[in-house]
Every structure is written in C-alpha cells, then in structure tokens.
N, C-alpha and C positions, 0 to 999 in steps of 0.2 A: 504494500500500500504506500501508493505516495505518501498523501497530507492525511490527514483524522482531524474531523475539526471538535471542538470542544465548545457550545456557548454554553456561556453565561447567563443564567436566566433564573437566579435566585434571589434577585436585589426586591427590599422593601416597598420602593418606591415612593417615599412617604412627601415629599415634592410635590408628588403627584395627587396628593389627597384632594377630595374624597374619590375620585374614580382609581385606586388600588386598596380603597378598604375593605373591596369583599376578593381581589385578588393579585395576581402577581402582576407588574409591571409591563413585564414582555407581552402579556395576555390584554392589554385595556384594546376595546377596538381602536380602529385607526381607520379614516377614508371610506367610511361608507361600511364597507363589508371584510375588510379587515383586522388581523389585528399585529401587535406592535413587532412580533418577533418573526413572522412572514417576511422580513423585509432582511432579515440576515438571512432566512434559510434559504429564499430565493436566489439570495446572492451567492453561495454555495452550490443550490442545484445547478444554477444558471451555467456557474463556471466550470461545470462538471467536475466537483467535489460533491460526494456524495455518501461519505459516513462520517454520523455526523452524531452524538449524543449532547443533549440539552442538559445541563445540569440544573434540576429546580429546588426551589426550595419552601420558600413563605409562600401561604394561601395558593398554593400550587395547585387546586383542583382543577379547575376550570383552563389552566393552561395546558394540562395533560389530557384534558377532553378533547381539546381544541387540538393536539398533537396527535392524536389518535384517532379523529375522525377525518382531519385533511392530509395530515404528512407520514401515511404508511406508506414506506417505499417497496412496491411488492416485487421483487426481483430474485432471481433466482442464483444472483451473484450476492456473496457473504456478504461483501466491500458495500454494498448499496443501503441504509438503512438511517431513518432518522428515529434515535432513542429517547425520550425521557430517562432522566436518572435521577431519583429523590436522593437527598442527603442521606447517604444511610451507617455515617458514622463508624466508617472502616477504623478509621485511627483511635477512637474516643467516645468519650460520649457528647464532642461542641458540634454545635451545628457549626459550617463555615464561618471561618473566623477572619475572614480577606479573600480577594479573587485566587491571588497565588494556594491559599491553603486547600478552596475547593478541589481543585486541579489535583493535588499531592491525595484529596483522601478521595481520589479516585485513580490514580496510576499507574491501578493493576487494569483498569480499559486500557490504557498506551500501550501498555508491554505486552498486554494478548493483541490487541492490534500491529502493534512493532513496525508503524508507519516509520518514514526516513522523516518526514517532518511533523508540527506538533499546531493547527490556526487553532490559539485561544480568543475568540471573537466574543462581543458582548451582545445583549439580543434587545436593547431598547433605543435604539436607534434609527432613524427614518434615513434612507437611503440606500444607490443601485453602486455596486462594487463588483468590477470582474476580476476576482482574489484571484483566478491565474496568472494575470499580471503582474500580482504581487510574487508570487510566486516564482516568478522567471526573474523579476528582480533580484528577489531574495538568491534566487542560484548564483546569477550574474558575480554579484558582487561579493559572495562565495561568506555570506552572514549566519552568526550564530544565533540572533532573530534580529529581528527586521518587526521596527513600528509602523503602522499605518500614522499618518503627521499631516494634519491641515494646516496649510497654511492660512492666518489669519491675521487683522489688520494690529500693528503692534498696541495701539490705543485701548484694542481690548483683548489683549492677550491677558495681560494678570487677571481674570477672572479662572483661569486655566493654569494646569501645569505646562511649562511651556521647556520644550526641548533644545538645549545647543550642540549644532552641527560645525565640524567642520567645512571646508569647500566640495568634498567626496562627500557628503550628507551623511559622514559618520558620525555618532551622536558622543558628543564629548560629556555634556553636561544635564542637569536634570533641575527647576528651581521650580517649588508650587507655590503660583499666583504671586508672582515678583511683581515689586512695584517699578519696576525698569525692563521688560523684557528684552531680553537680548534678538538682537534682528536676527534672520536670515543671511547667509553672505554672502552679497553682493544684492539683497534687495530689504534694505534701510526699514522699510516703512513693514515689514512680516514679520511675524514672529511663528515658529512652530508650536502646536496643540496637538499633544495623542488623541485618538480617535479613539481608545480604546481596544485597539484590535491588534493581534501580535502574530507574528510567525516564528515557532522556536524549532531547531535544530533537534533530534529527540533525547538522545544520548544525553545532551548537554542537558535538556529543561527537566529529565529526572533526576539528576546529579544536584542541579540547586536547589530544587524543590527539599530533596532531601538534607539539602544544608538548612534551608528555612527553617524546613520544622524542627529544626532540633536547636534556632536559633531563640532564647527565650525576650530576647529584646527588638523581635521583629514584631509587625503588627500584619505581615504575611501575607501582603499587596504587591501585583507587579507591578505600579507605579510609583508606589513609594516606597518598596527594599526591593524586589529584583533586581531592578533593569538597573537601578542608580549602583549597586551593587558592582553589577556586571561591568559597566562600565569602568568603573573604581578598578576592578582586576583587568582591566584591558582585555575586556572580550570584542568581538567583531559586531556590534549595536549599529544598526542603520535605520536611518528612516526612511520610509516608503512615501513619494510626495502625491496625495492622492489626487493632486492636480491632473498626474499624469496618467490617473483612469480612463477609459475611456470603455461603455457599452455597447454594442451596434447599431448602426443606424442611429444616433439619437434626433428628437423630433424638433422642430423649432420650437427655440425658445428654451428646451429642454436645460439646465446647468448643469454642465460634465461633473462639478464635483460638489452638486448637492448634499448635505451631512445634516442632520440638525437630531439633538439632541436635546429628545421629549423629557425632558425627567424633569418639566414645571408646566402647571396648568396654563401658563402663557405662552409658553414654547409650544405643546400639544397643540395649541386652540389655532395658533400663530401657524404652524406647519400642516392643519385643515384646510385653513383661511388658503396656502400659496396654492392647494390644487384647484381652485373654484376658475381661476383665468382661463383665454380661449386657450395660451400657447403657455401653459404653467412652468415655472422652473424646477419642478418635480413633475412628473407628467406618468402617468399609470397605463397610458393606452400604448407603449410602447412595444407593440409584438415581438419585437428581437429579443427582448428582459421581462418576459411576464413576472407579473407579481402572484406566484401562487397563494390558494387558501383553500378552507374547506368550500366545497359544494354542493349547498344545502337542498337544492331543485326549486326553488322557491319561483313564483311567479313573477311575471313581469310587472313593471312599476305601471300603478295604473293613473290618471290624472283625467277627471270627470269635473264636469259642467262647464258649459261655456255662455257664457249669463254675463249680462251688464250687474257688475258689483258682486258678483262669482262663479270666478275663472277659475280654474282650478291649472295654475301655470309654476315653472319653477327655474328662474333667470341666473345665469352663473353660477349654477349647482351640481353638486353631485348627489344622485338621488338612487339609491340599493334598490337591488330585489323584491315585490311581496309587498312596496309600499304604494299603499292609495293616497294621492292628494286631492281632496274633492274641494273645488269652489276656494283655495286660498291662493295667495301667490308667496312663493318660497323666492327670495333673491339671497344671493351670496352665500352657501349654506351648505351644509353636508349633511346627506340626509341616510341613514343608514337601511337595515333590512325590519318588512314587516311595520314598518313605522304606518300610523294613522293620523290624517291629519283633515277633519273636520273643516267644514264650510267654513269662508268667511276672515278666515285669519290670517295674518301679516307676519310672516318669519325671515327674519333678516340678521345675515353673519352669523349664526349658530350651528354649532353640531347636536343633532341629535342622533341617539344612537337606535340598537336595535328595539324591536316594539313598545315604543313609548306610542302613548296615544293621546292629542289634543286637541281639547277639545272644541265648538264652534266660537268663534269671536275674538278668537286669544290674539295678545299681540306679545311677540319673545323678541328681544334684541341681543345680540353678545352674550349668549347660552350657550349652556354644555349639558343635555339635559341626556342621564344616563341609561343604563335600561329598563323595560320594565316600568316607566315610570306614568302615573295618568296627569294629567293638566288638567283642572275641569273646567269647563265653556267662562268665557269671560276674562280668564285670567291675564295679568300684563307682566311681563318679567324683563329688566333690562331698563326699564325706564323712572321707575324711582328705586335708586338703590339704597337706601337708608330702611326701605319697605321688604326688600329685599333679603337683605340684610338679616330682618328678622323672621325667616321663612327657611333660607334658602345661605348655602356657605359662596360668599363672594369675596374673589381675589382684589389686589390692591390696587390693580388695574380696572375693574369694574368688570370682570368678567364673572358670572352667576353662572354655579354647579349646582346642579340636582342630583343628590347619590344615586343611585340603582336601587329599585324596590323588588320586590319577590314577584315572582309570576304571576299572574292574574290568569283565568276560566279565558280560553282562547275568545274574541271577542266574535261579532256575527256582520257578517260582510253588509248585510242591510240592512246594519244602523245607522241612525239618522247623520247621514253626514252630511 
C-alpha cells in the first residue's frame, strides 16, 4: 500500500455550539445535503486514495451512521475501504489526549496496513484537494513529512500558527499566533498557516509517536511537539504550498485554493453564504471533483403556486432534495433536504437545514435554523435581536441559531401550505 490515510474526526467542536451539541463536528450538515467530513473523504477518493479509517470520538453516533450509510467502499480489493474507529483505548484508559496521541493509540492499523507513507488529514474543513499532488511532492523532495501550508495575508496570520521556510520551503521554524509573523521568502506581505493536514514517512511517524508517549511533558499535538520537535532534530519538514493545487477542469470563478475552516458559527454561516453566487468561489457542480455523500432517494425539490403575493420562488439559492416551497420567496439561502416551507414567507441569507418546517407568514433573516426544528406561522427571527436573544442563542455578529429538536410524526404532504 502506498498512502493509508488516517482522519481526524474526534474534535468537540464546541466553537461550533449549538449545532455540535447533539454531535461531532465533522458530522454538522454543510451545503444543503451534506455534511462536514465529505469534503476530506472526497478529496481522498477523488485522488484515488482509498483506505482510509476515520478516527471518532465525542457524540460520534450520528457520524458513524452517516459513514455507514454513504461511505461503504464495496470492493473486492483489501486496500479499498472507509473505517470508523471509536477511541477504544488501546494504550489506557484516556480518551485522546492530542491529535498526535490519537494516531499512536491506534498504530497497530499502520503496521497491519504497512503502507510506505502515513496522510494524517483533519475532517472539518470545507475544501477540494488533489492529495496526489501532495504526494508526488512529498517524493520529489525526498521528505520525512510534508505540511499542507496556506498561504495567507501576513496582517492576519497571528490569528494562526504560522510556519518559517526556508527559500527550498523547508520549514525551519514553528511560532503560534506571533504578533510579527515572519513572511514568506521572497513574498513580504505572506505568511504560512498549516492547514492541518500532514504526510508522514511511516517508519519514521511510528518511531516519534512512540517517543511522544513516553514523553511526560508533551501535550501530544503535531503542531505543537511533533513537527516543532522534528525540526529541532533536523529532520526533512517541508511545506506543501496549497497554492499549487490544482483539480480538473475547474469552473469559472471556481478559487484553486479554497480552504476555510468551519470551526465558528461565523465561518460555517460565512462558507454557506460563498456557495449561493452564479460563479461561487467554492462551487459543488464541478463533475471532475464530485463531492460525495449519502443517497437518501429523496424526491425532487418541489416549488408551488404562482399567485400575485404567492410565489413560491427561491433566488441565489441552494435548495436539497424532498423540499416543498409553496407560495414564499427564498433569496440568498441554503436550503437543505425535506425542509417545509409554508405560504407567504420571506427567507433571506439563512441556512436551514434538514426537515425543519415553517410555518405561513414567517419572516427569518441571518439564521441557522437546525434540524428537526418547527417555526410556527407568524414568527420573525433576525430582525429584533435583543427579542431574539431571548428565545433563541445569537452570535456576536447577529447571527441567530436554532438547536436541533427531536423528530416529529412525519408531516402530511396536504397540509395547508
């Protein structure tokens, strides 16, 4: 086996509150009919990597549901297969105690697999990566791992741990959220940010693993004691410049090196909002890179009555499976599967996700309204937020979350809508 890839998909998310209070982070939907960690494993199958164990951990059900109904890889070749693996506490009795540590109290996967390399990838992040690329770099320059490394504008690099390269983009140095980021060399105004995503040599990433754990003043992170480690002893550390990605075919408008990292209800809402344009700079209809997920066979979106004062229309949106919009107009929006959405009402900039149902007259603005949830007729959200406020959990930005409620008695297609 060449590569084995390893995610990451045990983080709390708690940034992300209230949409990871009933589960794990990789798992919140995303874009209508997905959800967060589709977006790493696509970029794996895509690249034709294709074993690949998910490491989970916190409120992990509904992510292993969700991995088990859309990403069974049925193949008759060993090498082909995407795993769940729950913490199960090979070394101890801690749950992960750091990303590095996960990895280690799992390492008897590496060694029965006994791939030549080792992608520790992270699985809550929104964007398309064709990791062979990384991967022929990683040869090229003949590395013991290789970081994926955004470049970003230096002004806001200290929000990040930011990487120093040499002129060969070998990584010298390591500083988190410096109030001086160190440029780029030979471009002033950049500073490098790990992406989160590593390519390790195998030999080598069981060797330090096994020094970590035995290290008791580690905190058992590969960004803050691996790699800086690694470096320290002069090992081969390069950065990968994801600039120099490229997918097939991309569409106009498409941004070769899209990244954005959802792990706050602004950034989530914020990385919604870019798919809703004609030419997005994230863009989903791209046939050369499909974005897999499950396939629920849900019905087509249906959009009923055509009446002076209700239309039933939905403008610079994206709008799932299964959902009926009768008589409202949806503008600017992400509109997920099974959603209901009653006469007469005005939804603007908002995600809603899968079978929420609301109700006739409602007006939503700058909402994130979860699953499951009902709205009842009349309601206004987004427009007085101090009202708000007292109902309903809103960010500092003015953006209004409605958690996920429990299922509801499937509703009846000819109710009044």
């Amino acid at each position: 086996m060449e590569v084995l890839a390893m995610v990451m998909a045990g983080g709390r998310g708690e940034r992300l509150y209230p949409l990871t209070r009933d589960r794990a982070k990789p798992a919140v939907p995303f874009g209508g009919k997905y959800r967060i960690i589709d977006f790493v494993l696509s970029n794996f199958i895509n690249s034709g990597i294709s074993s690949i164990y998910v490491l989970t951990q916190f409120k992990a059900q509904s992510l292993v549901e969700h991995l088990q109904e859309g990403w069974q890889v049925a193949s008759v070749l060993r090498d082909h297969f995407v795993i769940p693996v729950p913490a199960q506490m090979q070394t101890g009795t801690d749950w992960y105690r750091g990303t590095a540590d996960a990895i280690y109290q799992n390492l008897h996967l590496i060694k029965r697999a006994n791939p030549m390399a080792v992608a520790v990838f992270g699985a809550d992040h929104i964007y398309k990566m064709n990791i062979r690329q990384m991967v022929e770099y990683h040869r090229t320059k003949n590395s013991d791992v290789t970081v994926a490394a955004l470049p970003v504008p230096v002004e806001q690099a200290s929000s990040f741990g930011v990487m120093e390269v040499d002129p060969e983009w070998q990584i010298v140095g390591f500083e988190e959220k410096p109030a001086h980021p160190k440029a780029i060399p030979g471009e002033p105004d950049r500073a490098l940010v790990s992406m989160g995503n590593y390519l390790f040599e195998t030999e080598l990433l069981l060797k330090v693993l096994e020094d970590d754990a035995s290290n008791a003043q580690s905190s058992h992170d590969f960004g803050r004691d691996i790699l800086p480690r690694m470096v320290k002893e002069g090992r081969k550390v390069y950065a990968y410049d994801f600039r120099r990605n490229r997918v097939p075919t991309p569409l106009k408008g498409e941004e070769s090196s899209y990244w954005r990292d959802v792990g706050t209800i602004e950034a989530y809402y914020e990385a919604n909002m870019d798919l809703r344009a004609v030419d997005p700079s994230f863009n989903l209809y791209n046939r050369s890179w499909p974005i897999r997920t499950v396939s629920y066979g849900d019905p087509p979106a249906k959009f009923v009555f055509d009446e002076e004062g209700r239309r039933g229309m939905a403008l610079n949106s994206i709008v799932a499976e299964g959902t009926i919009i009768s008589g409202s107009l949806i503008r600017g929006s992400v509109i997920g599967r099974n959603v209901r959405i009653h006469s007469f009402c005005f939804i603007e900039d908002s995600v809603i996700l899968n079978r929420v149902e609301i109700g006739r007259g409602c007006r939503i603005q700058r909402a994130i309204i979860d699953k499951n949830v009902y709205i009842p007729p009349g309601t206004e959200i987004g427009y007085n937020l101090e009202k708000d406020r007292e109902r309903y959990f809103v960010t500092e930005t003015g953006i209004v979350v409605i958690p996920r409620e429990e299922p509801k008695p499937p509703w009846s297609p000819v109710a009044t809508l």
